[in-house]
C-alpha positions as CSV (number, residue, x, y, z in Angstrom):
1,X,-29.3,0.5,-22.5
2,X,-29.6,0.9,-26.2
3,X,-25.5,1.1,-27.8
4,X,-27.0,4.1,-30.1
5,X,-27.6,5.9,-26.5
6,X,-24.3,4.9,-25.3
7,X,-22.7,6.2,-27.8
8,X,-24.4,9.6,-28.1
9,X,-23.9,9.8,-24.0
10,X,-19.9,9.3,-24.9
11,X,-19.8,11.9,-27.5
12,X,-21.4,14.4,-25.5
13,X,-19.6,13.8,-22.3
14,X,-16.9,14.1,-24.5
15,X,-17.6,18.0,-26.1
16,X,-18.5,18.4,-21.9
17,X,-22.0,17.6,-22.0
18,X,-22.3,17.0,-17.9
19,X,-25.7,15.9,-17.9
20,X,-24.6,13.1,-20.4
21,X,-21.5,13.0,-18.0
22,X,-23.7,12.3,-14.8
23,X,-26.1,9.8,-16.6
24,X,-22.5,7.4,-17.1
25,X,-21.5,7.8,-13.8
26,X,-25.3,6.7,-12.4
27,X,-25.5,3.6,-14.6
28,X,-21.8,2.5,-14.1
29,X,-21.5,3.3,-10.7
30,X,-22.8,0.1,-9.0
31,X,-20.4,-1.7,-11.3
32,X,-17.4,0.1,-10.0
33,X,-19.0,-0.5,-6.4
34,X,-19.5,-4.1,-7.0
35,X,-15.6,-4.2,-7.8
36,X,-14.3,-1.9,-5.4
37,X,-16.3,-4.0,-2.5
38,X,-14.8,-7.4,-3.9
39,X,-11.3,-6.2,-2.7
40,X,-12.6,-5.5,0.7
41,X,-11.0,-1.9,0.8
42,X,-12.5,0.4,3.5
43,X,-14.9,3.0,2.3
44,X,-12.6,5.7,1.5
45,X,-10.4,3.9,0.1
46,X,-13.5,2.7,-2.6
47,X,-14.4,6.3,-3.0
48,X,-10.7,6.9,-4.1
49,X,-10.7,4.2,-6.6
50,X,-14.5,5.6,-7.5
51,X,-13.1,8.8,-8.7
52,X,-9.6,7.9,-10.0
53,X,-11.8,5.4,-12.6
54,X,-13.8,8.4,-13.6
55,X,-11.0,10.3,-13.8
56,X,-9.1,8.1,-16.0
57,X,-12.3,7.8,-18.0
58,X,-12.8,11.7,-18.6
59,X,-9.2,11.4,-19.5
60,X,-9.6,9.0,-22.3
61,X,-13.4,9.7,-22.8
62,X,-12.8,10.5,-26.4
63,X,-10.4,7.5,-26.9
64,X,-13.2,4.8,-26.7
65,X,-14.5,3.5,-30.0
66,X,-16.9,1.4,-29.1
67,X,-19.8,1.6,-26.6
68,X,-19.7,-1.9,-25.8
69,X,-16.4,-1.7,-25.0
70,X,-17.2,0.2,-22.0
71,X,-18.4,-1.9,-19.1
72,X,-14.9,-3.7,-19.8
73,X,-12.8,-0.8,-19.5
74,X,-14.4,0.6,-16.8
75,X,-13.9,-2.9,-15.0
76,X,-10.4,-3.7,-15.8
77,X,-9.8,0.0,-14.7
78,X,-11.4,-0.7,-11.0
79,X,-9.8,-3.8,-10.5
80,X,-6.4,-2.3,-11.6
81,X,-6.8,0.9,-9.2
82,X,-7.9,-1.1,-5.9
83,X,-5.1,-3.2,-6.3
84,X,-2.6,0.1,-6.4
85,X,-4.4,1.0,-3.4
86,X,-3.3,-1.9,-1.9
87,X,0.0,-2.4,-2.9
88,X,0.6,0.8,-2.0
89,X,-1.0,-0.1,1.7
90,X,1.5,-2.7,1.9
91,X,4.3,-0.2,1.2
92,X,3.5,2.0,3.6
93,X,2.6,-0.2,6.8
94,X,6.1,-0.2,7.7
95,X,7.2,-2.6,11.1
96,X,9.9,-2.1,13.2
97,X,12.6,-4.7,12.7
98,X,14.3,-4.0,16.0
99,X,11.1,-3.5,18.0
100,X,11.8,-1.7,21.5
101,X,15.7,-2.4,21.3
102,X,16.2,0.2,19.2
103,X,14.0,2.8,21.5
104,X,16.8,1.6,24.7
105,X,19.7,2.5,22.6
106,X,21.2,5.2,23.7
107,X,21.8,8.2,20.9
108,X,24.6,10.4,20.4
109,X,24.7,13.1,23.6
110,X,22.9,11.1,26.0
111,X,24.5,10.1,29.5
112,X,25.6,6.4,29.0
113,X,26.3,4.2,32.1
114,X,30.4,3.3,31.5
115,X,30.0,0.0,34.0
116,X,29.7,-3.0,31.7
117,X,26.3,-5.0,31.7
118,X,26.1,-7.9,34.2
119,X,26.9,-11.3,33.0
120,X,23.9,-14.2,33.8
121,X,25.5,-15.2,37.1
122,X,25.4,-11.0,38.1
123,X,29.4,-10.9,37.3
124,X,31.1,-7.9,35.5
125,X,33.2,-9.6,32.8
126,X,34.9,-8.3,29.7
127,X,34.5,-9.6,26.5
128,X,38.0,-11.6,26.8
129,X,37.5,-12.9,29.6
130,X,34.4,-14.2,28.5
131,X,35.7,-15.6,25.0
132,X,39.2,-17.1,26.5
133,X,36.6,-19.2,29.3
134,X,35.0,-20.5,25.8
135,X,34.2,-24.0,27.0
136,X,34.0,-25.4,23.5
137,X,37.6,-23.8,22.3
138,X,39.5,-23.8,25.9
139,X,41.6,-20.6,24.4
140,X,41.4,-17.2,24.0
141,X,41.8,-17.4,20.0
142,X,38.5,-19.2,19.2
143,X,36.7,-16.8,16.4
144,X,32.6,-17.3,17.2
């Protein structure tokens, strides 16, 4: 690829030359593959990045000095949008910190059962009664 070439494709892309336009994309397109596969990002997810890069690139199209200059821009681009992606996947694969508990809690309105839950040996005892038979404390005023 001769820079003289490069250069001419640029300029013309940029005045909205699409056939200059799609000759870019086909040459630089395995490198943004090549990139986007490194990161191991489901197919989708590289056809995201794909056209976000060539986005940003029609964006700044007219911006780029030098020819030679391209491959590098186009690289540092990739690699900076696949790893958005998957920040952002981290963000959003949320876990549920309580788990189940918080789908056996009872919400505002629904019938609630007013006999206390069973102790371990099947007793009904009240919190006092628990914390005053504190075997470590022997009183009802030790704070745990």
């Amino acid at each position: 690829m001769a820079m003289v070439e490069l250069r001419e494709l640029l300029s013309a892309a940029g005045r909205g030359d699409q056939d200059a336009w799609d000759t870019i994309v086909e040459r630089f397109m395995p490198l943004v593959w090549s990139i986007t596969r490194r990161f191991n990002l489901p197919e989708k997810d590289q056809e995201d990045v794909s056209q976000t890069v060539w986005l940003r690139l029609a964006e700044r199209i007219e911006t780029i000095r030098e020819p030679r200059a391209l491959p590098g821009w186009i690289s540092t681009t990739t690699r900076n949008e696949a790893l958005a992606v998957l920040k952002s996947k981290r963000r959003t694969n949320s876990v549920d910190p309580y788990g189940s508990w918080m789908a056996q809690t009872p919400l505002a309105g629904d019938a609630v059962d007013d006999e206390p839950p069973a102790g371990r040996n099947g007793s009904r005892r009240s919190a006092m009664d628990l914390r005053s038979s504190n075997p470590v404390s022997g009183n009802s005023y030790c704070y745990w």
